[in-house]
Backbone as a printed PyTorch tensor [residue, N CA C, xyz], in Angstrom:
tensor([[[  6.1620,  15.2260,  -7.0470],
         [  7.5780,  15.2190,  -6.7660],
         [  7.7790,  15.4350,  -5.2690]],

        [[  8.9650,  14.4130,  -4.5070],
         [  9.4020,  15.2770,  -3.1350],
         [  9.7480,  15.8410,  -3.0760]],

        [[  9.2430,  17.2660,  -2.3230],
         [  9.7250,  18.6010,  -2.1840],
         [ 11.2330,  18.3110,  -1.5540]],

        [[ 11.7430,  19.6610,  -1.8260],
         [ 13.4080,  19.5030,  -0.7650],
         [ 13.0460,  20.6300,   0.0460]],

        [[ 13.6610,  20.3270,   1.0210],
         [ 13.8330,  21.0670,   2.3850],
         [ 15.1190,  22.1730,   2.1860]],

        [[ 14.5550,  23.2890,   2.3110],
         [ 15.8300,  24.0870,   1.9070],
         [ 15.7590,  25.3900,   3.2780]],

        [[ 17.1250,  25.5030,   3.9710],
         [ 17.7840,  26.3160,   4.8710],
         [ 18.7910,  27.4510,   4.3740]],

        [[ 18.8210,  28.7620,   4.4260],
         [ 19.8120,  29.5860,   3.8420],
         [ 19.7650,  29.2450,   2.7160]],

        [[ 18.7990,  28.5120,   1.6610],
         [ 18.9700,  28.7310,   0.4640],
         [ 19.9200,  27.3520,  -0.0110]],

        [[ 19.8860,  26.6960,   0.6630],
         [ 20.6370,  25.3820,   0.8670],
         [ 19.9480,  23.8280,   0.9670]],

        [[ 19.9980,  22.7320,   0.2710],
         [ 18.8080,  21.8480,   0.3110],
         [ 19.6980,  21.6550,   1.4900]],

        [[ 18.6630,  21.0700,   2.3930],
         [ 18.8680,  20.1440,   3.3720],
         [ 18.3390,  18.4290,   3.1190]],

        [[ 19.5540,  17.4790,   3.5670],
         [ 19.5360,  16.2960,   3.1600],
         [ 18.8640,  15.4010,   4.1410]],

        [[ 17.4150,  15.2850,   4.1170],
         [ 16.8750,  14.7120,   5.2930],
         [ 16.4850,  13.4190,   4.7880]],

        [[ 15.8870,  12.5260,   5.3510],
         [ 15.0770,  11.5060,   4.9270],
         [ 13.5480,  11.4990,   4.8320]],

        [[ 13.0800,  11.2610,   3.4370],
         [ 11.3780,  11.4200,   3.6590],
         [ 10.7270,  10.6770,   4.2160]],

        [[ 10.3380,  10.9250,   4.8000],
         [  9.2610,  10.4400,   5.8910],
         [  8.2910,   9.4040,   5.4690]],

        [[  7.5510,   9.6120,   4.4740],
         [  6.9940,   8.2260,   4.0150],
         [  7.6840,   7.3230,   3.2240]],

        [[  8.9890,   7.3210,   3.2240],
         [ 10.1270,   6.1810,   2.5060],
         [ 10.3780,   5.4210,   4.0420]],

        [[ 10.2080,   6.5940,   4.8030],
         [ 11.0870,   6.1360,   6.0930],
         [ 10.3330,   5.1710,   7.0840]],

        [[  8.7500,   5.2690,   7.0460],
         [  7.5750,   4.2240,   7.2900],
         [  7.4490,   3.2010,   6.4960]],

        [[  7.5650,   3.5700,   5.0480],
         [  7.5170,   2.2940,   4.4470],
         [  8.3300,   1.3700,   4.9840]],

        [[  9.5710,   1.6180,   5.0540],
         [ 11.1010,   0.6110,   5.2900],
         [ 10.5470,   0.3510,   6.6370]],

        [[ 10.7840,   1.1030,   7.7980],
         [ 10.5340,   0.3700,   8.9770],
         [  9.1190,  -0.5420,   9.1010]],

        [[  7.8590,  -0.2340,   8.1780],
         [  6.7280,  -1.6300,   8.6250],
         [  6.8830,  -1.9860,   7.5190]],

        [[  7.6980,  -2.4160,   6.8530],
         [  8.1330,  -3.5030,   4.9990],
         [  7.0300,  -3.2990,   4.3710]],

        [[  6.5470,  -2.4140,   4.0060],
         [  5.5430,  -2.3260,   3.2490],
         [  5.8350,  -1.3570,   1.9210]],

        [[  5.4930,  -1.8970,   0.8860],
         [  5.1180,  -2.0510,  -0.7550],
         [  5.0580,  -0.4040,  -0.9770]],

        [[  5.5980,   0.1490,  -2.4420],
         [  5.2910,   1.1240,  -2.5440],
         [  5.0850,   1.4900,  -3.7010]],

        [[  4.0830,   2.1910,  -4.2630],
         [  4.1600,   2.7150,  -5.6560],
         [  4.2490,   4.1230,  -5.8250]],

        [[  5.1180,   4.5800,  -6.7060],
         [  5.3370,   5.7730,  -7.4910],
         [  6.0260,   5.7200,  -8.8620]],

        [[  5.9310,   7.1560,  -9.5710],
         [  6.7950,   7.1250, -11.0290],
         [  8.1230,   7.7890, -10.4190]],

        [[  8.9760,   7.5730, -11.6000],
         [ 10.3370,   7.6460, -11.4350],
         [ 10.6350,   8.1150, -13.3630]],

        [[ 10.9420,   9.0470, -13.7790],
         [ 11.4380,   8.9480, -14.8740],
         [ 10.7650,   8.7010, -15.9180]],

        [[  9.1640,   8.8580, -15.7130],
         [  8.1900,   8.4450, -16.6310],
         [  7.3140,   7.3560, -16.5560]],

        [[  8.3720,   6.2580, -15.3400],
         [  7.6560,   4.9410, -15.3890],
         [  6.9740,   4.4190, -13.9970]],

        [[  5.7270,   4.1040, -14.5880],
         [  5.1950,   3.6570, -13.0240],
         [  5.8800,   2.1660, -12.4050]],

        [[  6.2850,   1.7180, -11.1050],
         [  6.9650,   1.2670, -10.7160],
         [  5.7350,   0.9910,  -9.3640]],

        [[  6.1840,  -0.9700,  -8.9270],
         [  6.2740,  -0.7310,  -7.3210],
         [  6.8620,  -1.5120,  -6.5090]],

        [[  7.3450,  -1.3590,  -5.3820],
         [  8.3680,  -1.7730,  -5.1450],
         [  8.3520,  -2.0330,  -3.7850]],

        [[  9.9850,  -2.7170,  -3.0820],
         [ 10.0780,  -3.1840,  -1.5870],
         [ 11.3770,  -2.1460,  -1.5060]],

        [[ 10.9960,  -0.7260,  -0.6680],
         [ 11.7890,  -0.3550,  -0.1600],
         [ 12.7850,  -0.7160,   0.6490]],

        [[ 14.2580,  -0.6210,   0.5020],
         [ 14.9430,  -1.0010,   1.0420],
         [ 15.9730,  -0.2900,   2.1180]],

        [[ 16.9990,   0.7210,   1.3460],
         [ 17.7000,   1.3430,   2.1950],
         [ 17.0190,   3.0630,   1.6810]],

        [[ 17.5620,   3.6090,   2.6890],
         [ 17.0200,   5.3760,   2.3000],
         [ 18.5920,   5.9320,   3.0320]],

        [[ 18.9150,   6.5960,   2.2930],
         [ 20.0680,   7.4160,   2.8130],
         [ 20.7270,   8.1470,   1.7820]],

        [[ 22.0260,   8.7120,   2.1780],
         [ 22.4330,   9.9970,   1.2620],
         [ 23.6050,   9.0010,   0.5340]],

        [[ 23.9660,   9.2890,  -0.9890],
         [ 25.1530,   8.7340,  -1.4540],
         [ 24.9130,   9.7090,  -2.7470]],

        [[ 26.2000,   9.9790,  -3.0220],
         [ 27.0840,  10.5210,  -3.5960],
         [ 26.2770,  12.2370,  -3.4110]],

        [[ 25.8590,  13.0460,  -2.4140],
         [ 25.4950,  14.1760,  -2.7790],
         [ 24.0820,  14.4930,  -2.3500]],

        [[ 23.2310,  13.1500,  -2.9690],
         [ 22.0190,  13.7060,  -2.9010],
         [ 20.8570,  12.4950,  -2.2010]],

        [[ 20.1840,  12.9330,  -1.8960],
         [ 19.0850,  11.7660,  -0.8790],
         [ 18.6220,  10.7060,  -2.4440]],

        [[ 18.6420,   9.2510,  -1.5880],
         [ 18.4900,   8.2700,  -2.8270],
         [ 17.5790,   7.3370,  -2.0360]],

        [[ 17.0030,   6.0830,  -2.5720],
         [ 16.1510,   5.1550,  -2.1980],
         [ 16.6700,   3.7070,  -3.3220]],

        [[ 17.0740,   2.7950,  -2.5730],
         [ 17.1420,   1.6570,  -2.9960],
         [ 16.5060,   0.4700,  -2.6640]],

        [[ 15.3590,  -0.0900,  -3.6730],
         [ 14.1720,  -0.7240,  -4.0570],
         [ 14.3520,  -1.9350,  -4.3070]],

        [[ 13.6500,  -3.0840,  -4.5190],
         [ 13.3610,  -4.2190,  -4.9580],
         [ 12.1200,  -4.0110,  -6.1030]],

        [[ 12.2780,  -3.7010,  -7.1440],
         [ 11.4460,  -3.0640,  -7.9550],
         [ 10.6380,  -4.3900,  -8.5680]],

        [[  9.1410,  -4.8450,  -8.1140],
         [  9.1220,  -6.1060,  -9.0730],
         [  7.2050,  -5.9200,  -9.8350]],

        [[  7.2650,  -5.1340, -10.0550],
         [  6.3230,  -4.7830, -11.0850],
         [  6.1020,  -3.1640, -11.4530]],

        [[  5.2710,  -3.1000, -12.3710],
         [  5.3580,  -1.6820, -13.3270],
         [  6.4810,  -1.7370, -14.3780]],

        [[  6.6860,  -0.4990, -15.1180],
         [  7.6640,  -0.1850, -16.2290],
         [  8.7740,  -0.2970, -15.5680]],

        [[  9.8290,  -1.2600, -16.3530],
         [ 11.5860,  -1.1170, -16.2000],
         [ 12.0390,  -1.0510, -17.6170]],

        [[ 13.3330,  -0.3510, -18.0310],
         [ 14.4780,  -0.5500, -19.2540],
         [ 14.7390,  -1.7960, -18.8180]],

        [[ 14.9490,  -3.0060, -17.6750],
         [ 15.5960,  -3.4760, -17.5070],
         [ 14.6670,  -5.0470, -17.0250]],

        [[ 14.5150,  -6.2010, -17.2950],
         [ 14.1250,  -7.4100, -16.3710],
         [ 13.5080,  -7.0300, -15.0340]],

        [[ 12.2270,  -7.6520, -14.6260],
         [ 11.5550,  -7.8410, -13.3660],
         [ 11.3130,  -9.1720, -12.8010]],

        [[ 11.8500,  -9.2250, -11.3840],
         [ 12.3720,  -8.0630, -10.5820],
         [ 13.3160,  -7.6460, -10.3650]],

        [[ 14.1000,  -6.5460, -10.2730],
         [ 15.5330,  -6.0620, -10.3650],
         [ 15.7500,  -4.8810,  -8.6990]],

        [[ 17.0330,  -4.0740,  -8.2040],
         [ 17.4010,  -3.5220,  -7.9190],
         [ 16.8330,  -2.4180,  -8.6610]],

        [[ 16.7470,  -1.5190,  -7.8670],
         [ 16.9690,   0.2860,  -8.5970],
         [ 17.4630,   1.0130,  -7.2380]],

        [[ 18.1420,   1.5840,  -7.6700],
         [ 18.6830,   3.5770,  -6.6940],
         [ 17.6050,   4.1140,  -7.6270]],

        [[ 17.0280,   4.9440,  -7.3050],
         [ 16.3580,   6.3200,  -7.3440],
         [ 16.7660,   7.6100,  -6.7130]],

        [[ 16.5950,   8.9630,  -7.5160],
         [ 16.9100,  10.1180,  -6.2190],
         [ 15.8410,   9.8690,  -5.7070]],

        [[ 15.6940,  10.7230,  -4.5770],
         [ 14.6330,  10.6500,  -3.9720],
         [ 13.1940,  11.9830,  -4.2150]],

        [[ 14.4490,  13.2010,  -5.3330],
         [ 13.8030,  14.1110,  -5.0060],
         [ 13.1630,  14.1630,  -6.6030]],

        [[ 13.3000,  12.8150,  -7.6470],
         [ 13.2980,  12.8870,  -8.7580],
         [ 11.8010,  11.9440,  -8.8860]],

        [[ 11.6660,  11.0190,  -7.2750],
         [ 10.3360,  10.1600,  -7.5330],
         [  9.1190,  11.3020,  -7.2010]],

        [[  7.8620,  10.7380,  -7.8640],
         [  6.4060,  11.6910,  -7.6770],
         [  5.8040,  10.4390,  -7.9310]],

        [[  4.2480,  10.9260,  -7.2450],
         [  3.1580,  10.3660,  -7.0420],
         [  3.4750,   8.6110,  -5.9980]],

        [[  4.0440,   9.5810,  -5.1540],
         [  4.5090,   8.6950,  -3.9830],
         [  3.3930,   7.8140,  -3.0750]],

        [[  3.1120,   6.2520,  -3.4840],
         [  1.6090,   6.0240,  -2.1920],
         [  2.5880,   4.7490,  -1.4820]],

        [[  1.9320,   4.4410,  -0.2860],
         [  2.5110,   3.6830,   0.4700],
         [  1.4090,   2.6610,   0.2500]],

        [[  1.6790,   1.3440,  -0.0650],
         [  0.8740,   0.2330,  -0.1510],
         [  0.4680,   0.0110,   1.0500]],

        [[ -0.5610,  -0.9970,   0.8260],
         [ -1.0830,  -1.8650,   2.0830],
         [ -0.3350,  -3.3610,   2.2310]],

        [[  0.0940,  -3.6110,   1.4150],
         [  0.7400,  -4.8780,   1.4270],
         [  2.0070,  -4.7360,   1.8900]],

        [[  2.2240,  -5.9360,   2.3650],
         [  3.9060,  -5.5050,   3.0990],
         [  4.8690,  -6.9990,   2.4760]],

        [[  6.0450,  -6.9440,   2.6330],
         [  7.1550,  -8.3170,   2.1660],
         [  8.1280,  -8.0970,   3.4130]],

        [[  8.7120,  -9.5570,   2.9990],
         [  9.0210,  -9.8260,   4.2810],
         [ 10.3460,  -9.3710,   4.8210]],

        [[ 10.8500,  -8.8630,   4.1730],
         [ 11.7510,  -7.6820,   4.6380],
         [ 13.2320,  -7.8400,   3.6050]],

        [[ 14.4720,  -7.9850,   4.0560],
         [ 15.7750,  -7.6380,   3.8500],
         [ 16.1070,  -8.7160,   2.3230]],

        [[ 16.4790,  -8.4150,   1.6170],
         [ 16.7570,  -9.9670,   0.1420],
         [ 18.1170,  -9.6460,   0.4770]],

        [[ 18.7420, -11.1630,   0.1720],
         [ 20.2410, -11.0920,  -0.2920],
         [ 20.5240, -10.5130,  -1.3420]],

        [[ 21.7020, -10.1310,  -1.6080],
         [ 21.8140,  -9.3710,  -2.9660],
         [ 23.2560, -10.3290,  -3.3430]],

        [[ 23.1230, -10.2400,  -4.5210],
         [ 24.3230, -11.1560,  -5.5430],
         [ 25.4340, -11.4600,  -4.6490]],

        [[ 26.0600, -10.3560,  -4.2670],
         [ 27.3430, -10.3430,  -3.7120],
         [ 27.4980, -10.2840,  -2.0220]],

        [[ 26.6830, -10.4320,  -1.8490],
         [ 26.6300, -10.5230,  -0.0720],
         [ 26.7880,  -9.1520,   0.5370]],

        [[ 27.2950,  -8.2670,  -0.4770],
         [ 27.7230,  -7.0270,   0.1210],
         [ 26.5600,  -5.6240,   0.0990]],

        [[ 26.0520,  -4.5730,   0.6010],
         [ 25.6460,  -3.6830,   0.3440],
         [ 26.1140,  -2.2200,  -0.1510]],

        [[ 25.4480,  -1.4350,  -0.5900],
         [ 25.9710,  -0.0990,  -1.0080],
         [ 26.5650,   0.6990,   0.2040]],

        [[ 27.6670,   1.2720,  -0.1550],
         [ 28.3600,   1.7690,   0.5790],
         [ 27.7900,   3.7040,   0.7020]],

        [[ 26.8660,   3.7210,   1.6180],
         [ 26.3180,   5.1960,   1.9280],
         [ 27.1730,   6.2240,   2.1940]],

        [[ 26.9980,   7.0340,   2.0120],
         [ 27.6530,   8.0960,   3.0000],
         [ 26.8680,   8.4160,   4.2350]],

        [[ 25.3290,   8.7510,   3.8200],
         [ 24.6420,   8.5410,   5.3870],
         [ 23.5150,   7.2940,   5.3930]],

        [[ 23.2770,   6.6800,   5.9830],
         [ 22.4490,   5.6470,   6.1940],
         [ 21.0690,   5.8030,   6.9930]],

        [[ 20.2710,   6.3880,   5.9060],
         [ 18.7850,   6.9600,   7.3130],
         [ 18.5190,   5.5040,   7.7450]],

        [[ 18.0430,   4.7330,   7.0900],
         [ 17.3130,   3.7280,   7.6770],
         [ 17.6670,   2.3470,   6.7010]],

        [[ 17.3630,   1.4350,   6.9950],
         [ 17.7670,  -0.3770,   6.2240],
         [ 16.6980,  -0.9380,   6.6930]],

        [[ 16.0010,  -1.7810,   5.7320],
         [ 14.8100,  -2.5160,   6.0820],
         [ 15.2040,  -3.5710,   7.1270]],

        [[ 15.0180,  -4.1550,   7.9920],
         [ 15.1090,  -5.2850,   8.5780],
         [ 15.1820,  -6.3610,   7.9850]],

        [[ 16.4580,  -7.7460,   8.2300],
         [ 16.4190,  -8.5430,   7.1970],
         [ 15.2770,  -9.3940,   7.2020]],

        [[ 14.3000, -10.1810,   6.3540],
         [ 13.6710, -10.7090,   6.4870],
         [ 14.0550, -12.4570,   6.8240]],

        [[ 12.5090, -12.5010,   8.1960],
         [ 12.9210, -13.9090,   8.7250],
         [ 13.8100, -14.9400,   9.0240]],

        [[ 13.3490, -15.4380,   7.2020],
         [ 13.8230, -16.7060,   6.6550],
         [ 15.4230, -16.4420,   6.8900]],

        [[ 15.4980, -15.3340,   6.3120],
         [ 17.4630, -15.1630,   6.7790],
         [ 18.2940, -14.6140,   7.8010]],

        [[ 17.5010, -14.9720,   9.0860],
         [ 17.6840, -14.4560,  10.0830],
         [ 18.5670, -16.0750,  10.2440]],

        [[ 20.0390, -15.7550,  11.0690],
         [ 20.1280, -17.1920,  11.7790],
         [ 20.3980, -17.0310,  13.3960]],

        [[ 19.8870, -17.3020,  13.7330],
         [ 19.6330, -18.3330,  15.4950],
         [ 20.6300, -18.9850,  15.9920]],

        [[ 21.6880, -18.4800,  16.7070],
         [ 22.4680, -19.1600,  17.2640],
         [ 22.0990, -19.5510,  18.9410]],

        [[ 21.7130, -20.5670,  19.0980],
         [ 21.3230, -20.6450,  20.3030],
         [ 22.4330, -21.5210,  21.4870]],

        [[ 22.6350, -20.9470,  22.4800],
         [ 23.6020, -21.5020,  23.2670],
         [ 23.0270, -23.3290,  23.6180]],

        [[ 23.9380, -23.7310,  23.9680],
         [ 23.5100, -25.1210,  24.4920],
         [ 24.2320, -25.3500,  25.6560]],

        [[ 23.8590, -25.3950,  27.2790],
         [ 23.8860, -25.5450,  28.2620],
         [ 24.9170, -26.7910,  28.4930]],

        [[ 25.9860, -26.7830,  29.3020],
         [ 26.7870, -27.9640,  29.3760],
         [ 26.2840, -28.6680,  29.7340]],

        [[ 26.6470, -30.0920,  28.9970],
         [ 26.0710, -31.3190,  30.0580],
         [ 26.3980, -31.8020,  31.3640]]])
């Protein structure tokens, strides 16, 4: 399990540190969550509604649900945390064009490549 950081007896809401490497070099991650082994493309890490969360591209291991899918996770609820060697190529569109609305935003994967667009000036003739 990730430990919590606690001040005066108070968790403190930080970002973990190996969520926070994964996302910045796009690299793959496996841990359990709820019983089920899972692994996944970390995506965003930040605080919403209260408590530190992690939102995944979950596309192999145990789901209730179709693979590959979305998941939020707490953060302090995942264990047996490893950081892959494999990496993806960074940011997916999601259904609605829109993202989760944080309250704090530690970190966002970089979008990947392919959906990067290039506006390049063109010099008058």
């Amino acid at each position: 399990m990730i430990t919590d950081r606690r001040q005066n007896g108070r968790m403190l809401l930080q970002p973990h540190p190996l969520l926070w490497t994964a996302i910045e070099n796009t690299r793959m991650i496996r841990f359990a969550y709820h019983g089920k082994d899972r692994i996944a493309e970390p995506h965003d890490h930040g605080i919403l509604k209260g408590s530190v969360q992690l939102l995944s591209w979950q596309v192999a291991g145990r789901s209730s649900r179709p693979l590959p899918n979305w998941l939020l996770t707490k953060a302090d609820e995942i264990t047996d945390l490893v950081l892959l060697d494999q990496t993806f190529p960074g940011g997916r569109p999601t259904a609605t064009g829109k993202h989760i609305k944080w309250d704090v935003l530690f970190i966002r994967v970089k979008p990947a490549k392919s959906q990067l667009h290039v506006v390049t000036k063109r010099k008058p003739d």
